[in-house]
ROTOR-896938 format. One record per atom (N, C-alpha, C): x, y, z; residue in three letters. Coordinates in steps of 0.001 Angstrom, whole numbers, plus 524288, in hexadecimal, padded with zeros to 5 digits. Each point is the difference from the previous one (the first is absolute). Layout:
// residues N
XYZAla
...
// end
This chain:
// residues 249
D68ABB084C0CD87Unk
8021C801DD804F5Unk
804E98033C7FEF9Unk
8012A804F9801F6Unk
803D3802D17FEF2Unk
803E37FE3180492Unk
805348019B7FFD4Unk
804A27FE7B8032BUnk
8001380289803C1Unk
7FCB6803A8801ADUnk
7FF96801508044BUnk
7FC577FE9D8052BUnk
7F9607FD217FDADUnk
7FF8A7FD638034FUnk
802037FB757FF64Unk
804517FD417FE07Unk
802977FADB7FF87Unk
803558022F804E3Unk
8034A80377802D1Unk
803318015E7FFA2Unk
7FD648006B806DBUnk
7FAAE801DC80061Unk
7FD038012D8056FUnk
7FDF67F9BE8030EUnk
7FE347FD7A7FAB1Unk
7FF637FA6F801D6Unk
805647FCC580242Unk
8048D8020B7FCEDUnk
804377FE0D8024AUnk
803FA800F5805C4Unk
7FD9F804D97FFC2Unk
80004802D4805D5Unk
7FC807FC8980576Unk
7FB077FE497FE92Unk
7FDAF800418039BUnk
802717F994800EDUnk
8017E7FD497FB33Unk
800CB7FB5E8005FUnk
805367FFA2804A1Unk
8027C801BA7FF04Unk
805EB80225802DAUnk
7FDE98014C806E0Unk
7FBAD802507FFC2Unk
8002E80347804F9Unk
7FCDD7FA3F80365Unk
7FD147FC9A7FCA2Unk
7FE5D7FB1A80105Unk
802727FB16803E0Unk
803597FF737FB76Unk
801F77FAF27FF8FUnk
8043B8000B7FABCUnk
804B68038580238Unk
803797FF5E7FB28Unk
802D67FB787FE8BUnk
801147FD588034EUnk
803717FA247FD5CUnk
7FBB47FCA97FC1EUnk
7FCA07FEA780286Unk
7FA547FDC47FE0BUnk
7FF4C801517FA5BUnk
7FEB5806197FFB5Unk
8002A802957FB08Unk
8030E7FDCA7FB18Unk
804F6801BC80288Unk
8046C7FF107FBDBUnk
8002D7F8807FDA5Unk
7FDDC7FDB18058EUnk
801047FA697FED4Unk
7FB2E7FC688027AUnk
7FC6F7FF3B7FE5EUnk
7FA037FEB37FF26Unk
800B67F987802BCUnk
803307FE3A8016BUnk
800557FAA6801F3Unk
7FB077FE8F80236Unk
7FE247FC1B80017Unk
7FB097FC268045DUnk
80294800A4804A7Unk
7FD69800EC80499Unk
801398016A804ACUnk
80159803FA801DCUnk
802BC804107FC18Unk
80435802AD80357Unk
7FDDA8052180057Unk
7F9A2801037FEBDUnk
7FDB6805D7800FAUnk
7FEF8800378059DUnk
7FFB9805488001EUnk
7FF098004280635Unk
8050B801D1803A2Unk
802F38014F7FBFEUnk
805FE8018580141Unk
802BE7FB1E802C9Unk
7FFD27FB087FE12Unk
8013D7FB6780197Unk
8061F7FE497FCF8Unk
801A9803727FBB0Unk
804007FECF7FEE7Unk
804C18012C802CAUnk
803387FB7D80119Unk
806ED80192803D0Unk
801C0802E07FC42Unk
8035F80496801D3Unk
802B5802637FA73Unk
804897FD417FF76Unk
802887FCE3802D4Unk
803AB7FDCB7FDEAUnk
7FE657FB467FC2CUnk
7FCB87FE227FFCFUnk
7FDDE7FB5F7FB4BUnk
7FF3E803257FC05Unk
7FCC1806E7801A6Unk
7FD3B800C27FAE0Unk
805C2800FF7FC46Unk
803B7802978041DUnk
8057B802927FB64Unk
801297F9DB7FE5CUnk
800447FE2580141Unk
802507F92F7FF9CUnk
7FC2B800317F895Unk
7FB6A7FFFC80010Unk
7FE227FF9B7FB6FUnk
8016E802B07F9CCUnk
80265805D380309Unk
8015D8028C7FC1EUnk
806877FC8E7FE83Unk
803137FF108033CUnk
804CD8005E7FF90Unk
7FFE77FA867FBD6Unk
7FD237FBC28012AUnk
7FF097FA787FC58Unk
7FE62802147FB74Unk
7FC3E803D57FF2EUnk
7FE59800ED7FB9DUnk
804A7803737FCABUnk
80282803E4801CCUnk
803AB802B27FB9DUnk
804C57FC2D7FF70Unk
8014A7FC5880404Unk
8043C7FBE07FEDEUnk
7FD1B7FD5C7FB38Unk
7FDD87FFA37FF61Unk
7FCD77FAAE7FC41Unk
7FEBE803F17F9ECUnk
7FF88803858018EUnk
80120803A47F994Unk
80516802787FF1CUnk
8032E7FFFD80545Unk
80566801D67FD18Unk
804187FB0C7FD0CUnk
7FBE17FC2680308Unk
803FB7FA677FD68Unk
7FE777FFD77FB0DUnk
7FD76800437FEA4Unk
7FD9B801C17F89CUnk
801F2801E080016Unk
801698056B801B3Unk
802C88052B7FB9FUnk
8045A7FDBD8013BUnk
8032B7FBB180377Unk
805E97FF507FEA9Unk
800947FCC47FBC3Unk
7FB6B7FC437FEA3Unk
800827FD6F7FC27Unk
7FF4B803527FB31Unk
7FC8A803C280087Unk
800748031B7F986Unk
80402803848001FUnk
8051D8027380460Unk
80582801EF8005BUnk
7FD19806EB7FF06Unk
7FD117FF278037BUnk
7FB95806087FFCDUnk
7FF9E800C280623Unk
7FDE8805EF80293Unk
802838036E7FCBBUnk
806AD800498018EUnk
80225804777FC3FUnk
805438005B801AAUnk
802728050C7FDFFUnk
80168802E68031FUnk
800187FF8B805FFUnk
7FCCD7FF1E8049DUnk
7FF6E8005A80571Unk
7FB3E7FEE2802ABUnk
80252804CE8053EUnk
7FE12804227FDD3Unk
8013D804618026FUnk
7F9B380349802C1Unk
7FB607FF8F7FCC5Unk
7FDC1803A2801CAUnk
7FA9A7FAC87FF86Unk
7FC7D7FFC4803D6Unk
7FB637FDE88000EUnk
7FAC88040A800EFUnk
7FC097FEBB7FA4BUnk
7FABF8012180108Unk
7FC9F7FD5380238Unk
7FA877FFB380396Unk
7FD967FDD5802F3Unk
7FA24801A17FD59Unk
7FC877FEC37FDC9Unk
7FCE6803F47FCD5Unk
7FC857FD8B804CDUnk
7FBDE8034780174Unk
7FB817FE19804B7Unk
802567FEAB80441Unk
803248019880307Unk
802B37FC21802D9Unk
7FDE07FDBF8064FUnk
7FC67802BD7FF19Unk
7FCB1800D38075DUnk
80423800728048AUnk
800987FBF2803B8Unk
8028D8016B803F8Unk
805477FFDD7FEFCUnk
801867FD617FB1AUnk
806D17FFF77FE42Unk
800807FA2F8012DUnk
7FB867FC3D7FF2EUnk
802B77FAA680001Unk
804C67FE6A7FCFEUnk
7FD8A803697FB07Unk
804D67FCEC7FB57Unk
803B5802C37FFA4Unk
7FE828065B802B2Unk
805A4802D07FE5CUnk
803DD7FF1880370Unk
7FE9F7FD2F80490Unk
8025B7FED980494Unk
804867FBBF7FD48Unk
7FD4D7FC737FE65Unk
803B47FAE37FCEFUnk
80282801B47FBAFUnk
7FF3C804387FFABUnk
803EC8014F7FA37Unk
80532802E8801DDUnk
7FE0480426805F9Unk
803D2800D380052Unk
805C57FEB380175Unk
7FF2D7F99480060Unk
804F97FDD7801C0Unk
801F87FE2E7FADFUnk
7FD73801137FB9DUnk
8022A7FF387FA19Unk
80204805057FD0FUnk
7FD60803F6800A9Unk
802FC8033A7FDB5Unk
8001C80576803EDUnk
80458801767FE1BUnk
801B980687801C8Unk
7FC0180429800ECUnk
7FB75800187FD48Unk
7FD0F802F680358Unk
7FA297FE547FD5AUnk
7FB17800CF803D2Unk
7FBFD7FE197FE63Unk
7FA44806167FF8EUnk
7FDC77FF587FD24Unk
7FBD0803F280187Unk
7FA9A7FD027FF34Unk
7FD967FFDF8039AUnk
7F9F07FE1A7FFF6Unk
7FC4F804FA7FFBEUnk
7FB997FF907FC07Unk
7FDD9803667FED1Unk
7F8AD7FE62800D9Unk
7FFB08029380363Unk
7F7E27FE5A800D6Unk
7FD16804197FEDBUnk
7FAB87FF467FDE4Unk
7FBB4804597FEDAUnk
7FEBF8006E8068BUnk
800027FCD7804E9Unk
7FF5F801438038DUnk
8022880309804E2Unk
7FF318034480006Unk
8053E803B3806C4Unk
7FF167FC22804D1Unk
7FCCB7FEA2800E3Unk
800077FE1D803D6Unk
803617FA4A7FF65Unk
800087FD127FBFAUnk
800BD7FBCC7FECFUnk
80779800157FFDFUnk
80151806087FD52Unk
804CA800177FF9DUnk
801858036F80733Unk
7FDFB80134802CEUnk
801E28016C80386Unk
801457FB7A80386Unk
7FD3F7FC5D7FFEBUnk
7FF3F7F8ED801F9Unk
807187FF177FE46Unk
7FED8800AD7FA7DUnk
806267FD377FF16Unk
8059680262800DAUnk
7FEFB8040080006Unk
8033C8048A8045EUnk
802E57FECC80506Unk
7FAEB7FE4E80307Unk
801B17FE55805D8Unk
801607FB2A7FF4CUnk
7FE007FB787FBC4Unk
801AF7F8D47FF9EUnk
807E4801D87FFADUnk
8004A803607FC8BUnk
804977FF247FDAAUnk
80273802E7801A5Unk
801C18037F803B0Unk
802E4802F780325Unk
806547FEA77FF90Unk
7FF1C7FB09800B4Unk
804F17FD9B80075Unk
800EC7FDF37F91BUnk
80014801797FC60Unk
80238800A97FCBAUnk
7FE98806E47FE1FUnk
806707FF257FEBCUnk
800D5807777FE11Unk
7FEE67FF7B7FB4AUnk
802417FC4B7FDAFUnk
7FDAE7FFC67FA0EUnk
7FC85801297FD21Unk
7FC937FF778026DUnk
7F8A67FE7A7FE20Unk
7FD3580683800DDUnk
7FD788015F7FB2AUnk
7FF92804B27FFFEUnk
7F95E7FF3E7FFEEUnk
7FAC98043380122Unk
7FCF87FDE28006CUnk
7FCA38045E7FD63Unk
7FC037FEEB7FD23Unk
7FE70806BE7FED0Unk
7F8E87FEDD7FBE2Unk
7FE138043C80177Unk
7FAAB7FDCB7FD30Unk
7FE718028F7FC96Unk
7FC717FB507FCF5Unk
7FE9E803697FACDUnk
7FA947FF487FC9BUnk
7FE27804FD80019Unk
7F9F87FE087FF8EUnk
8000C803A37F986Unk
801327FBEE7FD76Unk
80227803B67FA58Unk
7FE877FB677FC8BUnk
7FF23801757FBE6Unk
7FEEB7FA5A7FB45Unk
803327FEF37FC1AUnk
805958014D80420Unk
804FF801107FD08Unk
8042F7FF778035EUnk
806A77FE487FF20Unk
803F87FF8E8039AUnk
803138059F7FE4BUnk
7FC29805B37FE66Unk
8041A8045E7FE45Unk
803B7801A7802D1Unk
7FDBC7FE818078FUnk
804B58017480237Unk
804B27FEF380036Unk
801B97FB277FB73Unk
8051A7FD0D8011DUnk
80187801297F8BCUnk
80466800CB8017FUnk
802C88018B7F9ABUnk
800877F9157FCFAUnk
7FFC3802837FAF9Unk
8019B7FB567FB81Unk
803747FC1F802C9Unk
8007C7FB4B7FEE4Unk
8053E7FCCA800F6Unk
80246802DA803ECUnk
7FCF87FD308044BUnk
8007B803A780689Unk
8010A7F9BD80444Unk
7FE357FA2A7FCECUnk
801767FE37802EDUnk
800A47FA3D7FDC5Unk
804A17FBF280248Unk
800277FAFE7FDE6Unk
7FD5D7FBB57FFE8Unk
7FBC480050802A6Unk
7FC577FB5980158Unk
7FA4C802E68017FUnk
7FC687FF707FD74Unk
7FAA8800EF801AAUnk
7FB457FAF1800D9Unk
7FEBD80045804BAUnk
7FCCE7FCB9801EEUnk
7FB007FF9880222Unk
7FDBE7FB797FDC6Unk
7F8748031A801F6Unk
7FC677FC12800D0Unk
7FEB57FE3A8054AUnk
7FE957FB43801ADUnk
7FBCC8002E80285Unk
7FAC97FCFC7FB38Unk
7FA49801D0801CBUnk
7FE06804AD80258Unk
80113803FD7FA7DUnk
7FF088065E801F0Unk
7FC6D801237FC03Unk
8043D7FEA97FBD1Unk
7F8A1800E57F951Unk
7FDC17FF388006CUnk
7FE877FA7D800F7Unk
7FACE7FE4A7FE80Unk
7FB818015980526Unk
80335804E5803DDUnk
7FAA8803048019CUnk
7FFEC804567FF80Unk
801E58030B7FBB3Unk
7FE8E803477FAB2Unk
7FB6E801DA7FF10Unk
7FE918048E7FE42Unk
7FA6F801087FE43Unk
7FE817FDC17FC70Unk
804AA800067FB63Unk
7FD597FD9A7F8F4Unk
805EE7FDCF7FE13Unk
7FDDD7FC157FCC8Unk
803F27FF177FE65Unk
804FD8023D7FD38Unk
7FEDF8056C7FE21Unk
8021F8057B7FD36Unk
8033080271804AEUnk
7FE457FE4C803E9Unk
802938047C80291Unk
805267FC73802ECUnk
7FDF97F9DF800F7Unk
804CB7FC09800D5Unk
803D67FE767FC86Unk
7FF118022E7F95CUnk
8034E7FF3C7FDD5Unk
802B68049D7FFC4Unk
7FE5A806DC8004CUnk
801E18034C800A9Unk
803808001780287Unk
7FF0B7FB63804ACUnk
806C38008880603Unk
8042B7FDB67FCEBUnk
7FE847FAED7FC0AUnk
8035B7FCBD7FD34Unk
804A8805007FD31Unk
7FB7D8020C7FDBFUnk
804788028A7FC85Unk
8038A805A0802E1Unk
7FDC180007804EAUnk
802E8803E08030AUnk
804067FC2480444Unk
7FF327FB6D80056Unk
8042B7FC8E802F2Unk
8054C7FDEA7FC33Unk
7FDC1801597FAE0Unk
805FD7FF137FBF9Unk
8018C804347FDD2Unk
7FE10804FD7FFBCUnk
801B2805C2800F0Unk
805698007580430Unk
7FBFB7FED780371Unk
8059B801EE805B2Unk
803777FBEA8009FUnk
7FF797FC0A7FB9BUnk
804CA7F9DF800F4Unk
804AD801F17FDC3Unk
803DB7FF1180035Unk
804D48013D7FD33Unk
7FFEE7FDCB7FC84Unk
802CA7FFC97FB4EUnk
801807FAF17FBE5Unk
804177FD28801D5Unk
7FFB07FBA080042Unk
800027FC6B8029BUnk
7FE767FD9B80447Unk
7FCE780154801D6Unk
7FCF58004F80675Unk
7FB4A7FB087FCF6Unk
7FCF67FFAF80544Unk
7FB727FCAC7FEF3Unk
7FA87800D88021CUnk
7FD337FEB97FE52Unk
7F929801FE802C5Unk
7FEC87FA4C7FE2FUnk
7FD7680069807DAUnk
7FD787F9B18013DUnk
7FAD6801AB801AAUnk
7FBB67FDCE7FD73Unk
7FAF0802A9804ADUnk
7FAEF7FB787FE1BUnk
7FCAE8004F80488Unk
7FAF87FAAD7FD75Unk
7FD188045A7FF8DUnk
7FC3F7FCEE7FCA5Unk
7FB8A801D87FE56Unk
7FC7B7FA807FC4CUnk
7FA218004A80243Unk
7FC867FD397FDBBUnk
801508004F7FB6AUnk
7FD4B7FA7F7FC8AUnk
80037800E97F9E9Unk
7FA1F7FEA07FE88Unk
7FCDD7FDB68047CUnk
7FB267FFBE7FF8AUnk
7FD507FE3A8049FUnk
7F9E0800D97FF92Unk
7FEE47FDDD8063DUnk
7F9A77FD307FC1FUnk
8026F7FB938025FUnk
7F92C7FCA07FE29Unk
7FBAE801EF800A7Unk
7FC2D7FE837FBDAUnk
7FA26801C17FFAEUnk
7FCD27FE88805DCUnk
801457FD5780186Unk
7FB8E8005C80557Unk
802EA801EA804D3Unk
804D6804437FD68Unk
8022780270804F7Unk
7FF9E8059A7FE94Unk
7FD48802767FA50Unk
7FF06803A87FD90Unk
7FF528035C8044EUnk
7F9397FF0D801FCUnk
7FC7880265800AFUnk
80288801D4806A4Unk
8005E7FF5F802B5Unk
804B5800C380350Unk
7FB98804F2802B3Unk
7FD8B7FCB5803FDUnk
7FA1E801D4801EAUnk
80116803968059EUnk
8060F7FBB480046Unk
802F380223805D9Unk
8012B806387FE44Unk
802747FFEB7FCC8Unk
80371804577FEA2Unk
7FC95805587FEB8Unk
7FA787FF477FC70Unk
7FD23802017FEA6Unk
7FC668017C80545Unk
7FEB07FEC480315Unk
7FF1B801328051DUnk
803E3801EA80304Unk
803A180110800D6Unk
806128024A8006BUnk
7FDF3804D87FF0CUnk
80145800FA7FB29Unk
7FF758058A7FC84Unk
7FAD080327800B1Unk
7FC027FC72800EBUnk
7FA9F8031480119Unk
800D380369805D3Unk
801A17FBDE802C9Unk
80029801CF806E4Unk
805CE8048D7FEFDUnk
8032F7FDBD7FF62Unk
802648060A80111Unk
7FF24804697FB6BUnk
7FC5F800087FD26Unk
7FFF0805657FDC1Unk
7FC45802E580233Unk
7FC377FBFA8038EUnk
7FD66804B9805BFUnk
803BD8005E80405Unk
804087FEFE801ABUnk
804A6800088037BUnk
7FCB47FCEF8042EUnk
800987FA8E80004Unk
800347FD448028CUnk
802F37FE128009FUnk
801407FD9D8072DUnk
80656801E6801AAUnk
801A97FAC47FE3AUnk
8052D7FF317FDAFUnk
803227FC9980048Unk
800AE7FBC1805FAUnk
7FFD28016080304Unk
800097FCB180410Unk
7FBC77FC298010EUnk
7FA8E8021D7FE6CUnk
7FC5B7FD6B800A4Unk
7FFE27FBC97FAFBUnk
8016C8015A7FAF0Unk
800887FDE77FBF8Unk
804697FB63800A1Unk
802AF8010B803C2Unk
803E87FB8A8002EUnk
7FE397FB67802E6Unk
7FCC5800C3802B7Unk
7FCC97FAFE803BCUnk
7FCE37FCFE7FC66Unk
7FDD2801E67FB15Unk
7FE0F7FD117FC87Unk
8019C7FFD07F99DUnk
8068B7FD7280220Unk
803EF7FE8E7FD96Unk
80010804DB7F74EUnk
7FE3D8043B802BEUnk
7FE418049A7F9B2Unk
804C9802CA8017AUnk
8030E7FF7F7FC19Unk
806398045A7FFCCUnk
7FFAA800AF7FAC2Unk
8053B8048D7FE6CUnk
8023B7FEE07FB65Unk
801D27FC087FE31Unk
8023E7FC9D801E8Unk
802E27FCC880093Unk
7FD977FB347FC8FUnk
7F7CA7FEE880023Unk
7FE687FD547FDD4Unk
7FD628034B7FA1CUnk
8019B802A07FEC2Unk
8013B801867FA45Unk
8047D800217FC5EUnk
7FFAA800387FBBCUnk
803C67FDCF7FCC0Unk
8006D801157F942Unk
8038D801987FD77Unk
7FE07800437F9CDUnk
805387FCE27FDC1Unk
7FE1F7FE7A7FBB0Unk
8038A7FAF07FDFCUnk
801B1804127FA08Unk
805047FEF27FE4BUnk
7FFE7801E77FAD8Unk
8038B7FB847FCB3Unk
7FF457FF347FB3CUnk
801C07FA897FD0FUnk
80651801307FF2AUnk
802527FB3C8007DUnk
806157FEE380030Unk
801C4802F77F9E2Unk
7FB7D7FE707FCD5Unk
8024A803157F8F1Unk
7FF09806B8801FAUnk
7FDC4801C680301Unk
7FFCA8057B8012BUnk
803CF8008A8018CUnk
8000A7FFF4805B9Unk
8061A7FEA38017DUnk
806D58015F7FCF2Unk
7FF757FACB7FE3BUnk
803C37FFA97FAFFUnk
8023A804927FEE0Unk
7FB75802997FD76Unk
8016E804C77FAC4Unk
7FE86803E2802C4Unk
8006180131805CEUnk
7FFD28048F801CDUnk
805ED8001C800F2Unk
802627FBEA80190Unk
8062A7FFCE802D9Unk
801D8801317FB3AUnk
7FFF47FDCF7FA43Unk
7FFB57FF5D7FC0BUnk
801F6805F77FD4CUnk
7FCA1801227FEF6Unk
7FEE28080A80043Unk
801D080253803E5Unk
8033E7FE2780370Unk
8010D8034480595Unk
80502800357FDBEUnk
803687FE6F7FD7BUnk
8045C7FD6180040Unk
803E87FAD88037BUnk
7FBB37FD17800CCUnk
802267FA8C8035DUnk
7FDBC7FCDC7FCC7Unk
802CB7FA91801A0Unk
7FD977FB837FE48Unk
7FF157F9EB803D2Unk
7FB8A7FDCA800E7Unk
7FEB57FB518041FUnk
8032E7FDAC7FDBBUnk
804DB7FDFD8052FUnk
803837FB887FCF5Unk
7FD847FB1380224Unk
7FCFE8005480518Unk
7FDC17FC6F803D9Unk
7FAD88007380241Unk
7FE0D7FBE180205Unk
7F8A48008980275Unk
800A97FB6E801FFUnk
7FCD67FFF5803D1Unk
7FFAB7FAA480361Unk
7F9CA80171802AFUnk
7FD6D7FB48800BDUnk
7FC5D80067802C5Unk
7FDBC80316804DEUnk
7FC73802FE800A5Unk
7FF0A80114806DEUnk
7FABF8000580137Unk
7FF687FB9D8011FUnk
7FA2D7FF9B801CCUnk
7FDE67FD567FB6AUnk
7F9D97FF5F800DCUnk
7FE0A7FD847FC41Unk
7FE4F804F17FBBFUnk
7FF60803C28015AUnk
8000F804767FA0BUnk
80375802E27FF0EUnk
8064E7FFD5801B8Unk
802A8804337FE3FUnk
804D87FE3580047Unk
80289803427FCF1Unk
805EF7FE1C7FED9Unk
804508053A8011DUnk
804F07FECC802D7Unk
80409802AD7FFC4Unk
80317801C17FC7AUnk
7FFF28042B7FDB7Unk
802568034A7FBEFUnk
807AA800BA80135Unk
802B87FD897FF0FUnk
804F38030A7FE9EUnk
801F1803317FB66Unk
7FFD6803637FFC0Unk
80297803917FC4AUnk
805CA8034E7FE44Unk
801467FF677FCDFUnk
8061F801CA80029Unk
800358052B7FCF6Unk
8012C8056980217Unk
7FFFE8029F7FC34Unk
806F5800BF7FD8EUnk
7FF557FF537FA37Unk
804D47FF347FE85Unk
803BC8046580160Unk
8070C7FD4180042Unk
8039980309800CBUnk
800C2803B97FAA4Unk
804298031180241Unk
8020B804B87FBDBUnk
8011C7FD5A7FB5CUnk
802CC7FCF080146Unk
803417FB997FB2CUnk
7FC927FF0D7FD82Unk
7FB397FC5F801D9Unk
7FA257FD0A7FC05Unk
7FE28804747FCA3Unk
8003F8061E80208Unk
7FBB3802B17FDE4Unk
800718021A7FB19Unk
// end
């Protein structure tokens, strides 16, 4: 699948049912999510990874926030009461125009899209914290989710940090992934997303896993190094990465 119909599927998902999209909860399709619970979700979740990075004394300074996938700006929303300025970045327009109008009321939060297999629009050591929360692992290939890796510690500063999940594997009798593969058949005759959503077929139920030793030695070769990982979910783990200061190098 190229990033551009990733990018059309993510559109229609948006024009759908964007909270839903971004956050797959039991119950809450059907545009059933309060937005004040759904921001409520983001804001628990970046509290609960910045308390790690206070324990690893990362990053520092906390001046500029990345949002990699960010859909409606759940997380960039919660970041921006942490640092000085935030940019959330989506392969979707519609998805980033959503987070546009959520976040009005922060000036901070910058919003902008990108249907590229690359972050070229943002210069080297462009920002102190990069963040990426269940966005890879709905990726085309695993090459191209580690490709963001090494473009999310590109634009980190030295000393900054890159936090992001990603699968490290998905069990043999979840391989074959019959949902997903029926997914991909129906919309490559453009069958509409809306109808596909009544019988629970999104992007959303696809997925590619790439191994934690891959991983590793991509941050590895990037110039960073995993000081930390913690569990997420039953196949994937949270990546912290530090790319070293001037001093280390």
């Amino acid at each position: 699948m190229k990033l551009e119909r990733l990018s059309e599927d993510w559109n229609e998902l948006a024009e759908e049912d964007a909270l839903w999209a971004v956050l797959a909860e039991p119950g809450k399709q059907g545009r059933r999510w309060n937005v004040k619970e759904f921001l409520a979700t983001g804001e628990n979740e970046v509290a609960g990874v910045l308390a790690t990075a206070d324990q690893l004394a990362l990053p520092n300074p906390r001046e500029r926030a990345l949002d990699f996938g960010c859909g409606v700006g759940r997380l960039t929303r919660a970041l921006s009461s942490r640092f000085g300025e935030c940019v959330g970045v989506d392969i979707s327009s519609e998805m980033v125009e959503r987070a546009r109008e959520l976040n009005r009321d922060r000036p901070n939060t910058t919003f902008v899209v990108n249907v590229a297999p690359d972050l070229s629009r943002f210069d080297e050591a462009s920002f102190d914290f990069v963040y990426s929360s269940k966005v890879l692992q709905h990726m085309p290939s695993g090459k191209l989710a580690s490709e963001y890796v090494v473009e999310f510690v590109r634009v980190t500063k030295p000393g900054g940090l890159v936090v992001f999940q990603l699968w490290t594997h998905i069990p043999w009798r979840n391989r074959l992934q019959p949902r997903r593969r029926a997914y991909g058949l129906l919309r490559a005759v453009r069958f509409p997303q809306r109808i596909l959503n009544r019988f629970g077929l999104t992007p959303m139920g696809r997925g590619i896993s790439v191994p934690e030793a891959t991983i590793r030695k991509v941050i590895e070769d990037s110039g960073a190094r995993v000081i930390h990982t913690e569990p997420d979910g039953e196949w994937g783990l949270r990546y912290f990465a530090a790319k070293a200061a001037v001093s280390e190098l």
